[in-house]
N, C-alpha and C positions, 0 to 999 in steps of 0.2 A: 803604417801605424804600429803595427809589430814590434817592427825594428825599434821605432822611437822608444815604444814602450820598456824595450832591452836595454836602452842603453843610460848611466850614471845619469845622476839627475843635472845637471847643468850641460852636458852635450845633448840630453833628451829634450830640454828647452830650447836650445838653439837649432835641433834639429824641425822642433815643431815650429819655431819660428818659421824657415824657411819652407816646411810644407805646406802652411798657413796664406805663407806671403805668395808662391804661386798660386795657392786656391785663387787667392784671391785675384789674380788677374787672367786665369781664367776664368771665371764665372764674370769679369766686369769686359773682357773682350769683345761682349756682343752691345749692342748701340740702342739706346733706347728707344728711338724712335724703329717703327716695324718697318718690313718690307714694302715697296708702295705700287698698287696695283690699278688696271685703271677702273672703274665700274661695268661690272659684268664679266670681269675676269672669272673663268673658272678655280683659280688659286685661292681666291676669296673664300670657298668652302675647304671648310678642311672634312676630309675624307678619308682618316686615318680610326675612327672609332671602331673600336672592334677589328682592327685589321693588323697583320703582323707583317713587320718589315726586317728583313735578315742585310745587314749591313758588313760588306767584306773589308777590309783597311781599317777598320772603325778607331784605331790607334794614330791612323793618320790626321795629319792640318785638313784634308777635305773630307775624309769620311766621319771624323770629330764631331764635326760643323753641320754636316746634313744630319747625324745622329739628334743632336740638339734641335733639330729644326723638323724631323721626324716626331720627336715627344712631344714636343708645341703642337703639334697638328692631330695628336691623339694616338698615337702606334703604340704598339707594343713591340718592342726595337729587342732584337740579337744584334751581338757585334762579332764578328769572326778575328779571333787575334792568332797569330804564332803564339809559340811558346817563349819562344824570346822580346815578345815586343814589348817595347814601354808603354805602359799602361798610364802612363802620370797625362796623356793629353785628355783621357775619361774620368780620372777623377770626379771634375766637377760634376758629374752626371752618373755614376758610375752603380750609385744605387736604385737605378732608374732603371737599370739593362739587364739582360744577361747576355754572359760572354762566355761563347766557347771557343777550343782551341782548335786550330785546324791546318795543313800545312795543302792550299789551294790546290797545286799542281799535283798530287795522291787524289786520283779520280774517286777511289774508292771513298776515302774520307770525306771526300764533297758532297759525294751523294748520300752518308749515312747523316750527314749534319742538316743538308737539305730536306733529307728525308724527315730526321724527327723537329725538326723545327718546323716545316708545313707553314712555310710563309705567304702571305699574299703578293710580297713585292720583296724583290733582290736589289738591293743597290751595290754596285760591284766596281769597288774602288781599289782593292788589292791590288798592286804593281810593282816592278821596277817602273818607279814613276820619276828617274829624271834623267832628263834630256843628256844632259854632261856624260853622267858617267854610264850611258849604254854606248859610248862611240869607244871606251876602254873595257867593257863586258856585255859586246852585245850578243855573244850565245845566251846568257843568264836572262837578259831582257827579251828575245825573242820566247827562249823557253817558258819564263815564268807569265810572262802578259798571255801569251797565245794559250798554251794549256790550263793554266787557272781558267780564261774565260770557257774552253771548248768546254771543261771538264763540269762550272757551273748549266752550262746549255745544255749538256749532255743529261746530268742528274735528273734535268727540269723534266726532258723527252723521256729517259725512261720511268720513271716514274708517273707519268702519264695525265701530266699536269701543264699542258702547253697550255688550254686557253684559263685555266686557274691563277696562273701567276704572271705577275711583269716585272719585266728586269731590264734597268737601264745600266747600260755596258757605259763607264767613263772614257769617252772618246777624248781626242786632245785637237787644238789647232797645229800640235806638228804633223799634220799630215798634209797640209796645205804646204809646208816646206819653200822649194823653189817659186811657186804661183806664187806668195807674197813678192815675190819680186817683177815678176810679169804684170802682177794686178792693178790697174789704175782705181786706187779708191778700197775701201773697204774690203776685205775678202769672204765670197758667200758661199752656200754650202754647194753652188755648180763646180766652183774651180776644180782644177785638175789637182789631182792630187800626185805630189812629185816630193814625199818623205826624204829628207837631207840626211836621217839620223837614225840608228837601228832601233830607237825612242819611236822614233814617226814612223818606220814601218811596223814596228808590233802593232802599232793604234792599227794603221793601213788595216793591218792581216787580224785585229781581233772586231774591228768594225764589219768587216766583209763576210764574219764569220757569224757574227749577229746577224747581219741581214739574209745571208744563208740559210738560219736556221728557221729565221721569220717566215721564208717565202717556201721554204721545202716541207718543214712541219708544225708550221702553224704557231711558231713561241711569239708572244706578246715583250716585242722589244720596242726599246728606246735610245739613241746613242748622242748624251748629249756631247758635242767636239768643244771642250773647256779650253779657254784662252788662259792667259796665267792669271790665278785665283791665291789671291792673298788674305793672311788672317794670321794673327796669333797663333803658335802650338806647330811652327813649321820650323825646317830646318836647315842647317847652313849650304847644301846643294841649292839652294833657290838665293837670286843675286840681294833682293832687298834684305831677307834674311840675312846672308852673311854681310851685307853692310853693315846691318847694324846688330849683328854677334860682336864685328872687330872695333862698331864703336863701343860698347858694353863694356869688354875688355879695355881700351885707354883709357875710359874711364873710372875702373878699378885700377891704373897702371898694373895690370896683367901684358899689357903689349906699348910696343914703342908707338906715337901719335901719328901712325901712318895708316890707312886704310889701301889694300891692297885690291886691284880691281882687274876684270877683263875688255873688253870693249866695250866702252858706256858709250858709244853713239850709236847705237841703235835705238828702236822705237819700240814698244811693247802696248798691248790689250790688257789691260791690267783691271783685277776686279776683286772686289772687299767678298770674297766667302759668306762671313756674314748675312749682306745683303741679298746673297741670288742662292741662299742653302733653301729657301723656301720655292723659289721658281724651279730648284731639280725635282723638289717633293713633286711640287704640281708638276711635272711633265712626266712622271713616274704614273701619276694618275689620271692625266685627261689626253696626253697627247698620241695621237693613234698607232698603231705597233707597226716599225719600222721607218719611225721618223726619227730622221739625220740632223742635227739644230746647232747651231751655233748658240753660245754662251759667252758673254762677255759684257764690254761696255762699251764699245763702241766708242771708245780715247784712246788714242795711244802718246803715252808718256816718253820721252827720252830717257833713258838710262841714266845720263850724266845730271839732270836737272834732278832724278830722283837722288841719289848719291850724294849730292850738294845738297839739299833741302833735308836727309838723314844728319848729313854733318853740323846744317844750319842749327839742325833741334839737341845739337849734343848739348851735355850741359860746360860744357871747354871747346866752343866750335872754333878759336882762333888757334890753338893747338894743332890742329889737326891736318894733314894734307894727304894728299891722296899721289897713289903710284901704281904704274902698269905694271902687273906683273901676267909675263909672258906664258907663265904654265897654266894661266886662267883660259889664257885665249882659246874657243871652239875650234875642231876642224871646218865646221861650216857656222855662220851665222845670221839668220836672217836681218836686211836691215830694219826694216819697218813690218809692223802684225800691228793690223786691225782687224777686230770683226765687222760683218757687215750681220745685226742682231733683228733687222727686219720681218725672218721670220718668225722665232723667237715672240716678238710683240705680240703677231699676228695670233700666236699658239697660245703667249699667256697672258698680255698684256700688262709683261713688266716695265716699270721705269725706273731705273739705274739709280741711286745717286750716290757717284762718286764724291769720296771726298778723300784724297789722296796722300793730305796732309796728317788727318786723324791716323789713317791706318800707319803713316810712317809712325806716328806718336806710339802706336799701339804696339806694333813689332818691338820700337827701342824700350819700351817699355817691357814686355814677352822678357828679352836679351838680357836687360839687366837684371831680371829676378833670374830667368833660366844661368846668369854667368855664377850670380849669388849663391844660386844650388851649387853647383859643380864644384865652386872655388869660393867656400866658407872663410871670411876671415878670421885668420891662424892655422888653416891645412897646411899641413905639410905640405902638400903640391904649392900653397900658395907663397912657403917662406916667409908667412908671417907678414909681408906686403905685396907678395903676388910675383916677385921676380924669379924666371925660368920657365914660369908659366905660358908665356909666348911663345917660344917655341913650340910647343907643344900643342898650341890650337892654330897656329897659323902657318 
């Protein structure tokens, strides 16, 4: 707001436009209707009053979302940010919070944030959180997933607050890896666990190190293993996302009417953020310390059927076609990820409902205010109709 306010009156207006027009689909990203539980669910109570919740990623598409779904249930919510992170995904909430800066992997720092924050519950979302790019830096993803979490575990122990606080560690389903491939049917939290990706052993090596700390001194943990979690305020490393990033762009003719893809026949667990940011709240608070859970919906979508139903909703979907491109392709790719979310039920008594077609709505929607931002018509970057622009984001 600063800025806008610095800048000639007519660039100040179309600046506030555009801060305006994302508010606004942030704050309209969540579904009116609530999460649906079944009677006698423990989630049903919210159990947040009076109680402080320190949120790490809180910049992130999933620590955003549980933030939000954290202050609905009564918290008093910290967010942990760097100092470089974009802050525009808290906006809509942003004077709701407070936010402090902190760089996870400085143990020192963690523990003085831990300390004067005195939280009741950690939600610990900070990561190298994608799959793709730890198989090109996976010292940075080993490094930063493993010591962020030891260094949060570590603060809790010495400070002397094991049975005072709970902390659910964000597990992932890449740890289940090659077993998706072995598993006839849904995969549950027995399977073996056989990580394809330096992604899926950090989870491996910060899950083991939670369960660890649970069983040697006493830390009140929880690790839910998230399937892929979709929502508004995420980024073009995640595939639905940059589908419809590069439908955004031909849409503005910023790019030629090609969408460029990796292997879309695989199958994926795919689940609305949204709807299951209240099922992590409650497992943070009812589900007993050292429980390992799957998270998802228990659908697995094909790739390609999603990618055609993003291009189906463009607003020029005859234009458009689609092309392999080879630098997308993984070194390893799972073909089909289901959960199998039985526990899950048993612990909260969530029911899913998916609807697969809103949240694509919701994404191309995200895409074209977030392109809007980036590339104002008349930037320079833009040339005045957006050409050269494509090179440049694809």
């Amino acid at each position: 707001l600063a800025h806008i306010r610095s800048q000639r009156p007519a660039a100040a207006r179309w600046s506030a436009m555009r801060f305006l027009s994302l508010l606004c689909v942030l704050l309209a990203a969540r579904p009116a209707a609530p999460t649906v539980f079944e009677p006698g669910s423990p989630c049903l109570e919210h159990r947040g009053r009076g109680k402080k919740a320190l949120v790490t990623g809180i910049t992130g598409m999933l620590g955003s979302h549980i933030a939000e779904a954290l202050l609905e249930r009564g918290y008093q919510v910290t967010g942990v940010v760097r100092a470089r992170s974009n802050k525009r995904n808290i906006a809509a909430f942003a004077a709701n919070i407070t936010v402090v800066a902190a760089e996870l992997t400085d143990p020192w720092r963690t523990f003085r944030v831990i300390e004067e924050t005195a939280p009741d519950y950690i939600f610990h979302f900070a990561a190298q959180a994608f799959n793709s790019m730890s198989y090109e830096e996976p010292a940075y993803t080993l490094d930063t997933n493993i010591m962020s979490t030891l260094n949060i575990l570590e603060a809790v122990r010495k400070l002397g607050r094991e049975k005072d606080v709970r902390i659910l560690i964000a597990g992932s389903s890449t740890v289940y890896g090659m077993s998706t491939e072995q598993w006839d049917g849904p995969i549950p939290e027995s399977a073996p666990l056989q990580p394809v990706s330096p992604y899926g052993v950090s989870k491996v090596a910060t899950e083991a190190l939670a369960m660890q700390y649970a069983r040697t001194h006493g830390l009140q943990v929880v690790v839910p293993r998230f399937f892929i979690h979709l929502a508004p305020r995420g980024v073009e490393a995640l595939a639905l996302h940059e589908f419809a990033r590069q439908i955004a762009l031909i849409e503005r003719g910023l790019s030629p009417p090609v969408v460029r893809h990796g292997d879309i026949s695989t199958r994926r667990d795919i689940t609305d953020i949204v709807d299951s940011a209240p099922v992590v709240a409650c497992l943070a608070e009812s589900a007993p310390s050292g429980t390992v859970v799957n998270i998802g919906s228990n659908i697995s979508y094909s790739m390609r059927d999603l990618l055609e139903k993003a291009v189906e909703m463009a607003r020029t979907p005859e234009r458009i076609r689609l092309e392999l491109d080879a630098s997308r392709l993984r070194a390893y790719d799972e073909r089909t990820v289901m959960a199998d979310i039985s526990k899950l039920r048993q612990l909260t008594g969530w029911m899913p409902r998916p609807d697969i077609g809103h949240l694509i709505g919701l994404l191309l929607d995200y895409w074209r205010h977030e392109i809007s931002f980036r590339h104002p018509v008349g930037d320079a970057a833009d040339g005045g109709r957006g050409r050269g622009a494509a090179k440049s984001e694809l």
